[in-house]
C-alpha positions in Angstrom: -12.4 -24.9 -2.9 -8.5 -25.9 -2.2 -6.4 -24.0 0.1 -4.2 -21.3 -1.5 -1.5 -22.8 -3.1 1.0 -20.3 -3.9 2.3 -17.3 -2.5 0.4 -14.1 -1.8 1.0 -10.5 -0.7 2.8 -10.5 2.5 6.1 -12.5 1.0 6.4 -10.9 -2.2 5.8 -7.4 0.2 8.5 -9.0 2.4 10.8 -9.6 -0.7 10.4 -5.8 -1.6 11.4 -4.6 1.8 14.4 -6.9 1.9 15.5 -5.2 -1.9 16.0 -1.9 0.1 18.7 -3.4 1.6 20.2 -5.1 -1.0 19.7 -1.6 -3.0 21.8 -0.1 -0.6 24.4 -2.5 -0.1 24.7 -2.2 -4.1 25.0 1.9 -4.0 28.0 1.7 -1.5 29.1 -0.7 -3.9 28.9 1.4 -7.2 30.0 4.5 -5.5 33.3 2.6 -4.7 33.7 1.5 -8.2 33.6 4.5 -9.8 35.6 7.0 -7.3 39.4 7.2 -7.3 42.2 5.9 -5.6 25.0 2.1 -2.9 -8.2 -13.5 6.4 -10.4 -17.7 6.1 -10.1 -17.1 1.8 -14.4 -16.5 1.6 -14.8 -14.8 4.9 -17.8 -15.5 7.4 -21.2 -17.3 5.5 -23.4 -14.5 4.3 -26.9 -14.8 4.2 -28.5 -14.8 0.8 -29.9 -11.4 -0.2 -31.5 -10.4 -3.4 -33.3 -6.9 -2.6 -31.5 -3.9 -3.9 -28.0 -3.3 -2.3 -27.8 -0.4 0.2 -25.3 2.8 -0.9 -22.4 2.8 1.9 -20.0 4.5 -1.1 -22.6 7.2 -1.8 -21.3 10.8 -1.1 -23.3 12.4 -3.9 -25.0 11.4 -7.4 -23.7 9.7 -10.7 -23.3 11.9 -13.4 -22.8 9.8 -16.2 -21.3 11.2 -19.2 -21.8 9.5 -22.8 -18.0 10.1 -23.7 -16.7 8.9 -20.9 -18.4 5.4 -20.6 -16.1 2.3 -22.1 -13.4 4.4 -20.4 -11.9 5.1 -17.1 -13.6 6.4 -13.8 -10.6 8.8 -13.8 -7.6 8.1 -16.5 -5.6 11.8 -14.8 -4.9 9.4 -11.6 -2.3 8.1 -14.1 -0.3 11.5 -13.0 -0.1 10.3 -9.5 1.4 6.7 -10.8 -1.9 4.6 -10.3 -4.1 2.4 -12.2 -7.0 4.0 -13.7 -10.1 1.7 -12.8 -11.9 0.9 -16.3 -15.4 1.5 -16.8 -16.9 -2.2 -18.2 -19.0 -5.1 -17.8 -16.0 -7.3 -19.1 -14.9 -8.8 -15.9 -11.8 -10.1 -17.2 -11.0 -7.0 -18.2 -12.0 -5.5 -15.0 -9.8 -8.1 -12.7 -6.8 -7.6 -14.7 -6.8 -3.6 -13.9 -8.1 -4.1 -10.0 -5.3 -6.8 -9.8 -2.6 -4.2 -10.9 -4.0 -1.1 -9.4 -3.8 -2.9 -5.5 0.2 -2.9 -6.6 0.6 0.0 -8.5 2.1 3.1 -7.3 4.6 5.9 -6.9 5.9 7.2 -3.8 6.9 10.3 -5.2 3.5 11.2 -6.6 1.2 10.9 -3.7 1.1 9.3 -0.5 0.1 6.0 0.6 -3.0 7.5 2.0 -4.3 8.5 -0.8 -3.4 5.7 -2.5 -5.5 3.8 0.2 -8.2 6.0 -0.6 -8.3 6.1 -4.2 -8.7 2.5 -4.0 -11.4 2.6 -2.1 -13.5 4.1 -4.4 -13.2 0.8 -6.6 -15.1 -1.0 -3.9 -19.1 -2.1 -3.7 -20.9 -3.6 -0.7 -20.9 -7.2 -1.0 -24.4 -7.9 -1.9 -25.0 -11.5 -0.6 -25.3 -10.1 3.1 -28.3 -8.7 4.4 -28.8 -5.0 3.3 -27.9 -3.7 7.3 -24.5 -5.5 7.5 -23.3 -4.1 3.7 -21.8 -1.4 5.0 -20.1 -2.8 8.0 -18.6 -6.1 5.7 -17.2 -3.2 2.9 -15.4 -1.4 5.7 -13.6 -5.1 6.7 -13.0 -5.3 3.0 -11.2 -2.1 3.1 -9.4 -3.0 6.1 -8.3 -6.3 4.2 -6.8 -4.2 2.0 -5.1 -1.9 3.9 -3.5 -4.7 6.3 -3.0 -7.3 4.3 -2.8 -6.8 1.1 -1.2 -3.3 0.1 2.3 -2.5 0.4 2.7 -2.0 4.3 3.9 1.6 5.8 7.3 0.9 6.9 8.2 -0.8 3.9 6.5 2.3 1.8 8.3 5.0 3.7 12.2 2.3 3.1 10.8 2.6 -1.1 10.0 6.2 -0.8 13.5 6.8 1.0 14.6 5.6 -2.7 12.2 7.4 -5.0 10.7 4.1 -5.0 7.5 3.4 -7.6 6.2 -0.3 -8.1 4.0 -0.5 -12.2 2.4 -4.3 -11.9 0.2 -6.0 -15.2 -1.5 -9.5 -15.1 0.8 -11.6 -17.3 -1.2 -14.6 -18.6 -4.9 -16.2 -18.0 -7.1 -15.8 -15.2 -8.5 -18.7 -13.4 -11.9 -18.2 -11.9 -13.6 -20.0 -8.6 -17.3 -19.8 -7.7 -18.1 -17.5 -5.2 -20.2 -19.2 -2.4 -24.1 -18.1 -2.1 -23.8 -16.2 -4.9 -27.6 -16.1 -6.3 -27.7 -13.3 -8.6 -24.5 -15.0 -10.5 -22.5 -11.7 -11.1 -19.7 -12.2 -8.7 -16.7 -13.8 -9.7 -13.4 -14.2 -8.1 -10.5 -13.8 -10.3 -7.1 -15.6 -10.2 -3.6 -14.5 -11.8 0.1 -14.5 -11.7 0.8 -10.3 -11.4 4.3 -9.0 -12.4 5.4 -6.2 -10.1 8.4 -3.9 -12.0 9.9 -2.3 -8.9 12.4 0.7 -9.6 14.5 2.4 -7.0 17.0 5.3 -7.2 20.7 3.2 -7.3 22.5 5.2 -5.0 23.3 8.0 -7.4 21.7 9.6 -10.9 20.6 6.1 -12.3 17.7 3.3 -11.2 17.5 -0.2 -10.4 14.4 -2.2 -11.5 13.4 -5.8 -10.9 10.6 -8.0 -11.3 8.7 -9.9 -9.2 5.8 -12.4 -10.2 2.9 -12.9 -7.1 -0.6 -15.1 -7.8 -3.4 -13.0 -6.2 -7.2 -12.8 -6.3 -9.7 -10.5 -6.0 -13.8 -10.2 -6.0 -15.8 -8.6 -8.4 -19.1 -7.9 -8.9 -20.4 -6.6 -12.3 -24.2 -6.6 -12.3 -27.4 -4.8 -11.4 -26.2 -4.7 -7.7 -22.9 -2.7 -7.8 -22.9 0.9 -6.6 -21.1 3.2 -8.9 -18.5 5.7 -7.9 -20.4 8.9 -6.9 -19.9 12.0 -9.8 -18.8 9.1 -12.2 -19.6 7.8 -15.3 -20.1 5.0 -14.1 -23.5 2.9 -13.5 -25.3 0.4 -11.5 -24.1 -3.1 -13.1 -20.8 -1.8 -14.0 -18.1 -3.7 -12.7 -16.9 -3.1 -8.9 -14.2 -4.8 -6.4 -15.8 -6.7 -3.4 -12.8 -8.0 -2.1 -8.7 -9.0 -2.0 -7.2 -11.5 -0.8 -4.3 -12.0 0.4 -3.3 -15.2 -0.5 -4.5 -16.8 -4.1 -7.6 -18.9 -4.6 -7.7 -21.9 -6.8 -10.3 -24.1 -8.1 
């Protein structure tokens, strides 16, 4: 496995942050105009498991419902400006909506908090490591996620200042990398350029939107070891995030 080759998270987060003060600069601008005389990529070695993963995500029982499978865990989080995660055993499918729903938000809708939080029912324990550490190595997954690769809080509250919402979509193929000590062969770690549409209030009663293009990965795991989200339709083998990482992997 090379090093990451292209740019992850933090610059294209660091690129956002700088467009708040370019948005600004542009308001002042308009207003004047029209007035008279605005983590290593695979983390520590796990040991190799292969009895039934333990249930650190479990806060009550999966009620699955026959309609709802082939769809979303929850498509009325669309109301809040997020991604509904997809109910499949199509990875692909899968890594293109976990890869847009770690960038997809609106400050105006809900908090980063629960944003934080909603994704973190799109994790599962990673289920190469022995069935005690599970829990512990999910929690530094979530933490992954919060510190390095979701927007950060400063530059959240500077968007939300704007009325500030960031829609991102996979644009092309995904490359794929084996995922080390992987025995049951349902893990795979998914590679793609992600197009983030930023839009910001201009200053006045219009937007300003913008794209930016950033090559990310993330960890999945669709097979008989993921852990469904609790009071979902979901089930054991459907797919499930492990991990993000903040900076791409190639093969």
């Amino acid at each position: 496995m090379t090093a990451p080759s292209s740019r992850g998270w933090g610059l294209i987060w660091a690129v956002v942050g700088g467009a708040v003060l370019f948005a600004a600069i542009l308001a002042v601008v308009v207003a004047a105009t029209t007035s008279g005389p605005r983590p290593s990529p695979t983390g520590p070695a796990p040991s190799s498991a292969t009895s039934a993963p333990a249930n650190p995500l479990a806060t009550g029982t999966s009620s699955p419902s026959a309609t709802a499978i082939g769809g979303y865990v929850d498509d009325e989080v669309e109301r809040n400006g997020w991604t509904p995660e997809p109910i499949t055993t199509d990875r692909e499918r899968y890594i293109r909506a976990a890869l847009a729903a770690a960038a997809t938000f609106d400050t105006q809708s809900a908090t980063r908090d629960e944003w934080l939080r909603f994704l973190d029912t799109w994790f599962t324990p990673d289920t190469r490591y022995a069935e005690s550490d599970r829990a512990t190595e999910l929690e530094a997954a979530r933490l992954e996620l919060r510190q390095s690769v979701a927007l950060p809080e400063s530059e959240w509250d500077s968007l939300a200042e704007e009325s500030g919402r960031v829609a991102a979509g996979v644009d092309g193929e995904i490359t794929y990398v084996l995922v080390p000590d992987d025995d049951s062969g349902d893990m795979s770690i998914g590679t793609a350029d992600v197009v983030l549409t930023l839009t910001r209030s201009d200053g006045g009663s219009g937007e300003l939107s913008y794209d930016e293009t950033v090559r990310v990965s993330v960890q999945v795991l669709c097979g008989a070891g993921s852990v469904p989200t609790p009071n979902s339709a979901q089930q054991a083998g459907d797919c499930k995030v492990v991990r993000y990482f903040s900076e791409p992997l190639e093969p």
